[in-house]
N, C-alpha and C positions, 0 to 999 in steps of 0.2 A: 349110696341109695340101695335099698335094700330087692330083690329080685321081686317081688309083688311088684313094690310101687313101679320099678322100669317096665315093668309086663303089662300093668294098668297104663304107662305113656306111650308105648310101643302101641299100644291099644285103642288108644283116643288118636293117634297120628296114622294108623291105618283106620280107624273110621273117616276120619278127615280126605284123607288121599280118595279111599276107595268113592266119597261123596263127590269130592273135586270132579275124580274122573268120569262119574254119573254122568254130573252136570254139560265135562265140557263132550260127552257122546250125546248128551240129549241136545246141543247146543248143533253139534257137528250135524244130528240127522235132522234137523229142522230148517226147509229150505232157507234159501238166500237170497237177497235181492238179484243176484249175480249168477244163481245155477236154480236147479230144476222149472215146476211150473209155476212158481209165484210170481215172478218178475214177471210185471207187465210186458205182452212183444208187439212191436210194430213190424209191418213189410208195408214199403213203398213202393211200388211197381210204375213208371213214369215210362209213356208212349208220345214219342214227340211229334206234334200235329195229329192224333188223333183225333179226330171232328164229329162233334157230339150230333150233328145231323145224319151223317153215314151213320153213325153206332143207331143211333134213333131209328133207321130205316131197317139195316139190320138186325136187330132185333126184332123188327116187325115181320121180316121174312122169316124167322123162327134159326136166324144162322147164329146167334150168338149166346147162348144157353146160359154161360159162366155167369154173364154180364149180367144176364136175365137173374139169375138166382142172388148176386151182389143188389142190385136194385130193389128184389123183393124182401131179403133181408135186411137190409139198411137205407142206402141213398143212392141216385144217380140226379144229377146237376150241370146247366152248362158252371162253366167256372171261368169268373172273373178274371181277364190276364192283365199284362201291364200292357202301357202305351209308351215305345210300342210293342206288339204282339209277336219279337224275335226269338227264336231258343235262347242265346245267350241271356237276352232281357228278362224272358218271364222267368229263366230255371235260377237264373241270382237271385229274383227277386225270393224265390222260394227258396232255398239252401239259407239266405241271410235273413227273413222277414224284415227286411227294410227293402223302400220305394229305390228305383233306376238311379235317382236325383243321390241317394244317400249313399249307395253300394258303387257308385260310378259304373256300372254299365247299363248304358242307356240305347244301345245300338251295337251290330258287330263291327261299327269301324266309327274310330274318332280322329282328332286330328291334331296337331303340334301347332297352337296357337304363333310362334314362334316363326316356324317355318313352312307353317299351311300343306304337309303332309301328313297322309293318312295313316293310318296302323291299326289294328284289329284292336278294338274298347278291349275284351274278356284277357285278352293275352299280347304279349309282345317279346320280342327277344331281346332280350340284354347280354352281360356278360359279368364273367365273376371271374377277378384276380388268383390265379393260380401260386400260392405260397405267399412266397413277397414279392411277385412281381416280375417289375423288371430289377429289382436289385437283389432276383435270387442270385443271377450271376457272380453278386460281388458280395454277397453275403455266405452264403451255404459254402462252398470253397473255401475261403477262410475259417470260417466254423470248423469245418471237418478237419483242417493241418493243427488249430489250434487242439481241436481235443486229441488228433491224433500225439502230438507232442506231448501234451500235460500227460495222456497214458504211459507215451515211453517213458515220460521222466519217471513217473512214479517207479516203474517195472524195472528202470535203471536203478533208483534207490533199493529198492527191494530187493534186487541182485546184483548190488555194484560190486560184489567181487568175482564176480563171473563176465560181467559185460565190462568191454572195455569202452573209453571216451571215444574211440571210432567208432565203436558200434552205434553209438547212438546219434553219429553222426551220419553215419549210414541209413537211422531208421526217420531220423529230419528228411532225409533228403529224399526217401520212399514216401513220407506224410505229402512233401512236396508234389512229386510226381503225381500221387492218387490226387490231390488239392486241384493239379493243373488238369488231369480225367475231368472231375469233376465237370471245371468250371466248361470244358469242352460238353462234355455231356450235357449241361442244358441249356448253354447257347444252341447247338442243333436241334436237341430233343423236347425242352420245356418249353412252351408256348408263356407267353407274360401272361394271359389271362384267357379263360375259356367261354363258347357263348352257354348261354345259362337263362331260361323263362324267367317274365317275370307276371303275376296273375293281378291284374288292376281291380278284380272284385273286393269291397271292401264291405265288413262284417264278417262276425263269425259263424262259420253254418253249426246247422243246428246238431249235428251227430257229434262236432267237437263238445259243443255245451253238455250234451248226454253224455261223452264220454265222460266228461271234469266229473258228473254227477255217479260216475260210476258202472253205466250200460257199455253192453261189449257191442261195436258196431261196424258193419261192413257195409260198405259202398260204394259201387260197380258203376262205373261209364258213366256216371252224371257229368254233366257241362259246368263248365267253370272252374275243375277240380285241377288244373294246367299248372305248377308241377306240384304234385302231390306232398300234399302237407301232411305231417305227421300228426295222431293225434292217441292219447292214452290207449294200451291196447288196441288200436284201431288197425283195419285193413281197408286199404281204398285203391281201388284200378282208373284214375285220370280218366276221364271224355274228353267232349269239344272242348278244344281248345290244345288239345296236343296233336302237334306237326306229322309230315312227313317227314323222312329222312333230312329233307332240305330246304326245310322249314317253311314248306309254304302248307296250307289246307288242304292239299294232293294235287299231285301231278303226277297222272297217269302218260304212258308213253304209247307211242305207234311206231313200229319198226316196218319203213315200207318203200319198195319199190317205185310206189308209184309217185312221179314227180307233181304230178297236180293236184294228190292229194292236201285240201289244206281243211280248216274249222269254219270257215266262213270266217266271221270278224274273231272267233276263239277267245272270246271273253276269260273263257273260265280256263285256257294257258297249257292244251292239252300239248306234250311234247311231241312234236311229228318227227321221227330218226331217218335221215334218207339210206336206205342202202341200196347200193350199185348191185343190178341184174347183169351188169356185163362179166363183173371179176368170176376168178373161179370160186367154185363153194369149198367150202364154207367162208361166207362173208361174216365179216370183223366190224361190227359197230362198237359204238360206246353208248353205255350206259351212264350216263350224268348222276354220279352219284353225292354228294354235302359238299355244300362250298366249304373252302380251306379257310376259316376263319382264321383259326389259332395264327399258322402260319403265312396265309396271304393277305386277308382285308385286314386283318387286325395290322401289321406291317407297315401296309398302304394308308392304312386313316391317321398311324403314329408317325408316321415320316415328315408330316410339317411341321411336327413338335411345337402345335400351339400358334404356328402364323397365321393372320385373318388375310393376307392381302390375298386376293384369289387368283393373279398369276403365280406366286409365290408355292399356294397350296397345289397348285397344279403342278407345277415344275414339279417338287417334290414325291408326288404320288406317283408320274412320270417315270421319275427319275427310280424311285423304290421298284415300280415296275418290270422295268427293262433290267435291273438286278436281279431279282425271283426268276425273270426270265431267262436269265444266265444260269443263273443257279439250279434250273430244273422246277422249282417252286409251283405250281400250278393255281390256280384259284378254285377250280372242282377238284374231285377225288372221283375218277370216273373206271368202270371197271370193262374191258372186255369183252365183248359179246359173240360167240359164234353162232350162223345160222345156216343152215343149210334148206333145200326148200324143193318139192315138186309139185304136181297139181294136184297130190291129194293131203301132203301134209307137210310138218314143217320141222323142225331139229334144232332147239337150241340146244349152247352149252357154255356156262358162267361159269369161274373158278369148282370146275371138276364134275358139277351138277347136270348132267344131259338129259334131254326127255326130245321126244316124238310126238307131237300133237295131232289130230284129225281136227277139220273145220267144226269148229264150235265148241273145243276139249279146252279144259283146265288143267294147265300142270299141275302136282302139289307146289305145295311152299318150297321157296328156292332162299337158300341162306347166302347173304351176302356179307364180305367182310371189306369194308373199305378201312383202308391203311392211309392214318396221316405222317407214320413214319412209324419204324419199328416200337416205340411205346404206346402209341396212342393208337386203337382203334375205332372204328364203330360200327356197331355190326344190323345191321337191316334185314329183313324178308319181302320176298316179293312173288308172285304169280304170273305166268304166261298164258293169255290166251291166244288160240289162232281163231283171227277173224276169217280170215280165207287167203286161199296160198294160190291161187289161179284168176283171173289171169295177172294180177297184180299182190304180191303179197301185201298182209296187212296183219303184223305180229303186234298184237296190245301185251305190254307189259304193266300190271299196276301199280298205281305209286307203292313206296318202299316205305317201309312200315317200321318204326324202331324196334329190334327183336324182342317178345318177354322175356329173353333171360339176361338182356344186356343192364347190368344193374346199374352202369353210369347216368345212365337216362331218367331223372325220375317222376316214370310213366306212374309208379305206383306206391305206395306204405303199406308194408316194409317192404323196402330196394328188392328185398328176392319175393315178393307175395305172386308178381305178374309170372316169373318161372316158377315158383309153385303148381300155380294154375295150369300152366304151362303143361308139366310133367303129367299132373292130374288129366288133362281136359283134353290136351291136343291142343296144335296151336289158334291162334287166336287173332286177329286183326288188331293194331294197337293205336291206330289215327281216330283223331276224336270223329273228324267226319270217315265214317268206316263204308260205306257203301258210294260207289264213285257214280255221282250225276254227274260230273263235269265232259264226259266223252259222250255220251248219248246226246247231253244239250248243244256240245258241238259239233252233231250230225258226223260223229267219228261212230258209232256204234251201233247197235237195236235192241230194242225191247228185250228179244232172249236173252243175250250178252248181260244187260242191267238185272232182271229177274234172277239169272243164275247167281251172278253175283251177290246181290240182293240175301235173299234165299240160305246161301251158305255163310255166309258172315252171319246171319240169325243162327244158323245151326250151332256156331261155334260157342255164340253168345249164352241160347238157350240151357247148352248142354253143362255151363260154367253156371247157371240158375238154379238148375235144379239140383247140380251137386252141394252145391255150396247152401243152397236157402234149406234142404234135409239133413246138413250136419247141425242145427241148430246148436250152433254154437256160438250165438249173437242173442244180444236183444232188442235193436233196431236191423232192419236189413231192407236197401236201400238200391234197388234195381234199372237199369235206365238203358230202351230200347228206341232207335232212331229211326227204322224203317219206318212205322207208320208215315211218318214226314218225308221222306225219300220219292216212296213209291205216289205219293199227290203230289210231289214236285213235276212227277215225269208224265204221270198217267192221266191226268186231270184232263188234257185236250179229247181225251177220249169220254171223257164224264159229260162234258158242255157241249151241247151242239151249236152253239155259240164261238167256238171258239174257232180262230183262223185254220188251225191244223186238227180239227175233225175228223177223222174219218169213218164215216157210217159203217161201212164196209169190217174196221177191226173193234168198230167198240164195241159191242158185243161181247169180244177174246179179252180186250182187259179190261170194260166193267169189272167184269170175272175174277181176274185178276188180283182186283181193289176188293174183293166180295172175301177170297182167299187172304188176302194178309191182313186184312181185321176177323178173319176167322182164327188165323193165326193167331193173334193178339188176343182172340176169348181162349183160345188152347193154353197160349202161358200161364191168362190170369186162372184157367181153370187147374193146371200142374201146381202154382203157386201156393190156391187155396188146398190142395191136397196135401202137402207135405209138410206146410207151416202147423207149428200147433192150432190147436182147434180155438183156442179163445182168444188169439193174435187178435189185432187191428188189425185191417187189411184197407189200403187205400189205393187206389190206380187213377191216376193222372195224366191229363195231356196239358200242354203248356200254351196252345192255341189251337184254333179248326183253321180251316180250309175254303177257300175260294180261288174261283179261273182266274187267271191272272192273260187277259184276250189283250191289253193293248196296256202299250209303257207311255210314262210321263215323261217328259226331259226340261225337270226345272230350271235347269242352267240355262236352257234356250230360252224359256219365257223369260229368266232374269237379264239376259242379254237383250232380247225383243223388246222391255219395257225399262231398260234404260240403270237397273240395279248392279249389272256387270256388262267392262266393255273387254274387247278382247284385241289382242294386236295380232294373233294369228290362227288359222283353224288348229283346236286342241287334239286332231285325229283321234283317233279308236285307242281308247285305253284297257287293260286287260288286268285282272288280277294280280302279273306279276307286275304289274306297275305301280303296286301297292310297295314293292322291296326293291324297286329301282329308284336309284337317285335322279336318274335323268328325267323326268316324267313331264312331257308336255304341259298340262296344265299349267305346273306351274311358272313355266316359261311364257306364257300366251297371254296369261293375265295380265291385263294392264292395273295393278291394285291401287295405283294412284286417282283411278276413275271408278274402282266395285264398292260398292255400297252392300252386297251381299253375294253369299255363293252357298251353292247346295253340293253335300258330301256325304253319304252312306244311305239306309232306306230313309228318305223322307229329312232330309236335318237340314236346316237356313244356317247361317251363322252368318251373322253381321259382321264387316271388315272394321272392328270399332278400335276407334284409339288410345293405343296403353294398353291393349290386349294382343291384337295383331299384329304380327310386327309391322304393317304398312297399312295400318289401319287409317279409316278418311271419318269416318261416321262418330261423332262426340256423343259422348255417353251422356245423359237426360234427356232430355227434350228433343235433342233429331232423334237419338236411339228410338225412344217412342215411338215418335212418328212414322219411323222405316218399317219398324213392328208393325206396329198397327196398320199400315198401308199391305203390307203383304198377309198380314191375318183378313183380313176384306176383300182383300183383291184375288188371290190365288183359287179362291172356289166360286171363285165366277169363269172360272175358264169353261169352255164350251166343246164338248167333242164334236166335229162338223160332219160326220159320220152318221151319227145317230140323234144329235143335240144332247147328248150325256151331260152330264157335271162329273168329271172325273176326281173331284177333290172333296173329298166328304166336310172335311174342319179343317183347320188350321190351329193347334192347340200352342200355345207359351208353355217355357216350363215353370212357369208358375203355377198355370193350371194343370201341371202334372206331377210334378213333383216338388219336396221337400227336402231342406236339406244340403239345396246341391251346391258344387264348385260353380260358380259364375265362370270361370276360364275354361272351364274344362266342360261343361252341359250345352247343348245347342241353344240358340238360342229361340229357333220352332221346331215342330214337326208338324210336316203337309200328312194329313190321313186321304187315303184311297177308300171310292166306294168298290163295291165288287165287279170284277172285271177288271179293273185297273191296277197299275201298280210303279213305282218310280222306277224308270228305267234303270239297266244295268249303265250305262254309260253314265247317267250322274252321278250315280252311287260310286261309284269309282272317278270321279270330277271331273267326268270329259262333258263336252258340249254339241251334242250332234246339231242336225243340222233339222230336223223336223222338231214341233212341241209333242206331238201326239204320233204312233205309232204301232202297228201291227205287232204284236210277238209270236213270231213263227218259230222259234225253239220248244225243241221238247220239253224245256222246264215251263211246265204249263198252267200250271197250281200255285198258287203262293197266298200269305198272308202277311207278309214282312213289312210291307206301309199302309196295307189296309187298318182300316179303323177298327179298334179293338171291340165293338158292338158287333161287327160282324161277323168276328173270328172266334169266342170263346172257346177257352177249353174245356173239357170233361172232366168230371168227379164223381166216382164211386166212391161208395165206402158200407164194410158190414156192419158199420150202428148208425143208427140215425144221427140226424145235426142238427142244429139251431142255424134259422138266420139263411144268407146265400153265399154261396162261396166262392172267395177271393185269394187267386193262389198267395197273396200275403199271409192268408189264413193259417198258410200249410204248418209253416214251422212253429208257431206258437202248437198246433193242434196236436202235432206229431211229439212235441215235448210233454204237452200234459196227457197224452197218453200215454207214454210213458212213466207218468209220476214225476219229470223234471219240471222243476220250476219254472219257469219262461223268464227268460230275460224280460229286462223293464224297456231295451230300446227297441224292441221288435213291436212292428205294426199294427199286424191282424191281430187275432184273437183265436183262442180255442174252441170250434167250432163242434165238434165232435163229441155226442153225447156218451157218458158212459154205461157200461151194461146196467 
């Protein structure tokens, strides 16, 4: 080829190239669905129990500005929640848009048709097989002699003229020895299987579907999120529904002298630690820290290996028992505690960590490492306040918290995002219920104590919002704050002058109080709107309002009273941890060959029917019916003799509430409360007091958990207008086509949310 023409090819290949590369830099600077501002952004900002009547009020007092300016530029609405009106209940139905009936959670507590025990609907613990099992022992041991051998052979052939046939008789007999380590090492060390969550919500929430579609998504402390599922690029920090250290919904502790201190009936399981005022100081308590699964129950439960007869299984469990007990084996992991104490303050010190408190001081966070043997730990944080150190001490310690940077846990996606935050933020509260009502409700604490607490758990919260929602570097971002519901749980008595524990005298101080944490609440959404880009969606949500909660139901009494349940003996005081004890009265007491029905979480019947229960009496058609039908009639006729109230608003079937659902697994009613009312803690946990109708003189004074969902709604803002009225089913269709994703076909509501 002659130099012209390759100068003319050379010439048409670099105009080509130099066009290519035009193209793909004009390609390169022309936003993305994925980076700058074209992508549609959503922010979700969800306040649990926000109550669209307080917002209503304050905004008319001119306290809530943000809210004000949200409403003038788009929408404020009560919003439709589900029946019933629970966190766990409405926040599934929103993450999935599908009804209670079809996502299975329908309440925070359901029950083992089988065995008539309770367990948390949103979350439960299971367990996951660690390798192979129980035949790591006899597998991995052999594994390792054989490839240890097949290597000598090789490295024998390779250099058989340097090694001789002892030597490699030598190096069998070394594979051996390592083989027999082994096998030693994880009989003491390897547990057969580990415990491990498992999330009963069923659907897929909607930030996975945006992710499949391509949106980058973060999503902070939502409920339901128990253990956190992985999802395309995605970052998520678990809510409700993730434990304390020891798997219950918190258990805070009282380190205290005083012998008579107790909770009253201590429904909610606060740990009361006695310690001795005679010993010298520094006195040595223990801190109860995770049951030993791996190593003790799990041991104990496998020890009948499969026998039904129940002296048999008992022998067994017995017998495995008093072995562990030999052995050292314990069933907690409890750590040391020193304290020392005088009348103005108090000295603890946990593995190396010491502090000094004054009456009414917070330590920092206290790192805790509990050891289930040299491989296995797991490591927690916790906080000390001193209640008062004169004349009786009274050291609260709060429940223990999975640490952020413990990656075994998984609190969040990706296993290191929660230490990230961590590093970035300062640390962080990691229990889904993050702010402890359970010590104030059992007359263990006060107001300051809750508020402080209260208070700094938002701080920690806020300050991970605002970092994280200004790195924009998401295109849904998906926020979830629990105080609002907290502080109406406790402070409510102070709102009604109706209510048993009024006091004229302080409401006034937390009116105030309640005035201050929805001022709070217009503060985030106002931080929120400031840092989000300016042509975001912007949505803020609560999952139900608020009403007094002055006087408890106790359906299992009227079921007994009118002939539905008999009982062969008083079920006494059950408590929350009664939910994770096997022993549990109720179900000793019931005579099931005589119940026709029994009431189990807020508000739930469930007929004793046969082929379902396991000692079911009631035939499915035509009695079924009838048992229904007689308690949908009957139950809101009851009468408060007090006042002549009707404490039972409906009585709804889940037919008339849901779609979709497990016949084994949905209740078969739910009793609705009018306002003031509300199902006792005792039924909801399956005991049977001894009154129908009753006083609630606990500081949890607020509630909407069986009231009727007309009276509870939640709130919706949003900065564009809407069509239509809003029903948190609404949410995730609405929140997908804002963003340009498709909606799924199985989701409920509809996209309600007008575009600019």
């Amino acid at each position: 080829m002659a130099w012209s023409e390759k100068k003319r090819s050379l010439g048409r290949i670099g105009a080509f190239a130099g066009l290519l590369v035009s193209c793909l830099l004009a390609l390169a600077l022309v936003p993305s669905a994925s980076a700058g501002g074209a992508s549609p952004k959503v922010v979700v900002i969800g306040f649990d129990g926000a109550d669209p009547g307080l917002i209503r009020q304050y905004m008319g007092e001119g306290l809530l500005p943000n809210l004000q300016k949200l409403e003038k530029e788009g929408t404020f609405n009560d919003l439709r929640v589900t029946n019933p009106p629970q966190t766990p209940v409405s926040w599934g139905a929103f993450i999935t848009g599908l009804n209670p009936g079809k996502n299975h959670v329908f309440d925070f507590l359901t029950r083992d048709p089988k065995t008539y025990k309770p367990h948390f609907a949103l979350m439960e613990e299971g367990s996951k097989q660690l390798l192979l099992g129980r035949w790591n022992r006899w597998v991995l041991p052999p594994l390792l002699l054989v490839i240890w051998l097949v290597s000598a052979a090789a490295i024998f052939k390779l250099r058989r003229k340097s090694i001789m046939a002892f030597g490699y008789v030598a190096v069998a007999l070394a594979g051996l020895a390592l083989s027999s380590l082994l096998f030693v090492f994880i009989v003491v060390y390897l547990p057969i299987r580990l415990p491990w969550p498992i999330n009963h919500l069923q659907g897929k929430p909607f930030w996975q579907t945006a992710a499949e579609a391509g949106k980058r998504c973060i999503v902070i402390r939502m409920p339901d999120t128990f253990p956190a599922a992985p999802y395309p690029e995605g970052r998520l920090v678990a809510g409700l529904g993730v434990p304390d250290i020891r798997g219950r919904v918190g258990t805070p502790y009282i380190f205290t002298t005083d012998p008579a201190l107790t909770g009253g009936d201590n429904e909610f399981s606060v740990d009361i630690v006695p310690v001795s005022e005679y010993d010298p100081q520094p006195v040595t308590a223990a801190i109860q820290g995770p049951f030993n699964k791996p190593f003790y129950e799990y041991a104990v439960d496998d020890s009948s290996d499969g026998a039904t007869d129940p002296s048999v299984v008992k022998h067994a469990r017995e017998k495995c028992e008093d072995e562990l007990k030999r052995e050292g084996v314990k069933p907690t992991i409890d750590l040391p505690l020193k304290i020392s104490w005088d009348e103005k303050s108090c000295t603890y010190e946990v593995q190396g960590q010491r502090g000094t408190l004054a009456q009414g001081q917070w330590s920092p966070w206290v790192t805790l490492d509990f050891k289930f043997n040299p491989l296995i730990h797991l490591k927690g944080m916790s906080r000390f306040y001193l209640i008062k150190s004169s004349p009786q001490l009274q050291l609260y310690m709060s429940p223990i918290h999975f640490h952020p940077d413990d990656e075994n846990i998984p609190i969040c996606y990706p296993p290191d995002y929660s230490k990230k935050l961590m590093k970035r933020f300062g640390p962080f509260k990691t229990m889904g219920w993050a702010v402890d009502t359970w010590t104030i409700s059992s007359g263990l604490a006060g107001e300051d104590q809750f508020l402080s607490d209260l208070n700094q758990t938002v701080d920690a919260f806020e300050k991970i919002m605002n970092g994280t929602i200004a790195d924009k570097d998401w295109d849904l971002y998906v926020f979830y704050y629990e105080f609002t519901d907290r502080i109406a749980h406790v402070l409510w008595r102070y709102m009604d002058p109706k209510h048993p524990l009024y006091d004229a005298a302080k409401a006034p101080k937390y009116q105030e109080e309640m005035r201050k944490a929805y001022q709070r609440m217009d503060k985030i959404v106002g931080e929120a709107m400031e840092k989000m880009p300016k042509d975001a969606t912007l949505i803020v949500l609560s999952d139900h309002g608020f009403t007094s909660f002055r006087r408890a139901v106790n359906y299992n009494k009227w079921l007994v009273d009118n002939g539905y349940m008999t009982l062969n003996a008083d079920t006494g005081v059950m408590t929350l941890q009664d939910l994770f004890d096997d022993n549990r009265l109720l179900f000793k007491n019931v005579d099931w060959s005589k119940t026709k029905a029994y009431a189990l979480g807020l508000g739930n019947i469930y007929i004793n029917l046969k082929g379902r229960e396991r000692d079911g009496i009631v035939s499915p058609g035509a009695e079924y019916d009838s048992i229904v039908a007689e308690l949908k009639a009957k139950l809101p006729l009851i009468i408060d003799p007090k006042d002549g109230s009707h404490p039972v608003k409906a009585v709804y079937t889940r037919d008339e509430m849901y779609k979709g659902y497990d016949p084994d697994l949905t209740a078969d009613l739910r009793v609705s409360n009018t306002p003031g009312y509300r199902v006792s803690w005792q039924t909801s946990l399956g005991g049977v007091p001894e009154s129908l109708l009753e006083d609630n003189n606990k500081a949890w004074s607020g509630d909407h958990c069986s009231v009727d969902p007309s009276f509870v709604p939640g709130m919706f803002f949003c900065n564009r207008p809407i069509q239509g009225e809003p029903d948190i089913l609404d949410m995730a269709p609405s929140i997908l086509h804002a963003l340009g994703v498709k909606v799924p076909s199985e989701m409920e509501g509809k996209p309600i949310v007008k575009e600019n």
